[in-house]
C-alpha positions, 0 to 999 in steps of 0.5 A, a space after each residue: 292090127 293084129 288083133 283085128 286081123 285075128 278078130 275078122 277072121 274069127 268072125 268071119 269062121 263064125 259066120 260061116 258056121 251059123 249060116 252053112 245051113 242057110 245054104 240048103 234051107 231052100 232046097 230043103 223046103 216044098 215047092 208050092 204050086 202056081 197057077 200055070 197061067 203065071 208061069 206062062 207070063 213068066 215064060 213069055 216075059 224070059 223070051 222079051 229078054 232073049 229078044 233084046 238079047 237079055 238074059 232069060 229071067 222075068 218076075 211078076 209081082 202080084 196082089 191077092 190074085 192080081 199082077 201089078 207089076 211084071 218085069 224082065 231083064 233089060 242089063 244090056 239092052 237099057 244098060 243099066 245094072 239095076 235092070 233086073 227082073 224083080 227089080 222091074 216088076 217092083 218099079 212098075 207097081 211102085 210107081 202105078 201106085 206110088 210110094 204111099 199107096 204102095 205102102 199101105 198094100 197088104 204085106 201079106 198079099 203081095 206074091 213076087 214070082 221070078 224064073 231064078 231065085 233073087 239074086 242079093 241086089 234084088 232081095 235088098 229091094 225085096 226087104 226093102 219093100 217087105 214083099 214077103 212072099 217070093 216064089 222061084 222056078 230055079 234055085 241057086 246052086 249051094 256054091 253061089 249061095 256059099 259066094 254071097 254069104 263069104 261077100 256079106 262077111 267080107 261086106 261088113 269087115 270093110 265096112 266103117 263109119 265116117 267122121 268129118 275133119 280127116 285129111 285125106 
């Protein structure tokens, strides 16, 4: 047992130094210039949410030049905990279009826009779907950032694989 305990904390000092510099990639890279008339959707989605009493975040998902799919935080008003902006938006055009149609979209032209930076439940769907390019107003600060990679670790040391015929 003891061995594991040292082999998780090993790995997880490991971690950590790999992916510390994860931490200010984002900041460190450009901004990259959006069409305000986007930003101006963006703004007029965040005031749906406060409407419903919802927090401010909204995203767009676009195709070339085109949204096809837009979305805002519907957590308290629809009570679910998947009703996430980016979340919302990829739904929308997921189902416009459906799961083969969908598919066979240009990865490389699908844009998502978003007022914050995804948080992990959305970028599992983000990499789930391959939308490749994702454009945010504001960046998570270094410690929220420092937050998810400890959670991914820790994630992945609990993480075991079943097999049939155990008692409980």
């Amino acid at each position: 047992m003891k061995k594991i305990v040292y082999l998780a904390f090993g790995l997880t000092i490991l971690g950590f130094i790999i992916l510390l510099p994860l931490l200010f990639l984002s900041g460190v890279r450009p901004a990259v210039p959006v069409n305000q008339r986007l930003v101006d959707s963006l703004v007029q989605l965040t005031s749906l949410a406060l409407e419903e009493g919802d927090y401010p975040d909204a995203a767009l998902l676009l195709y070339g030049d085109r949204i096809i799919g837009s979305g805002y935080n519907t957590i308290k008003a629809d009570t679910l905990a998947y009703g996430h902006a980016e979340i919302m938006a990829i739904a929308e055009a997921f189902s416009v279009y459906g799961r083969e149609a969908f598919g066979e979209l240009d990865r490389d032209s699908l844009l998502l826009l978003s007022t914050f930076e995804p948080c992990e439940m959305c970028k599992g769907m983000i990499k789930q779907k391959d939308i490749r390019r994702v454009y945010y107003l504001q960046s998570k600060s270094p410690g929220i950032r420092l937050k998810y990679i400890r959670q991914d670790l820790s994630y992945y040391l609990r993480l075991r694989r079943m097999k049939s015929g155990g008692s409980q």
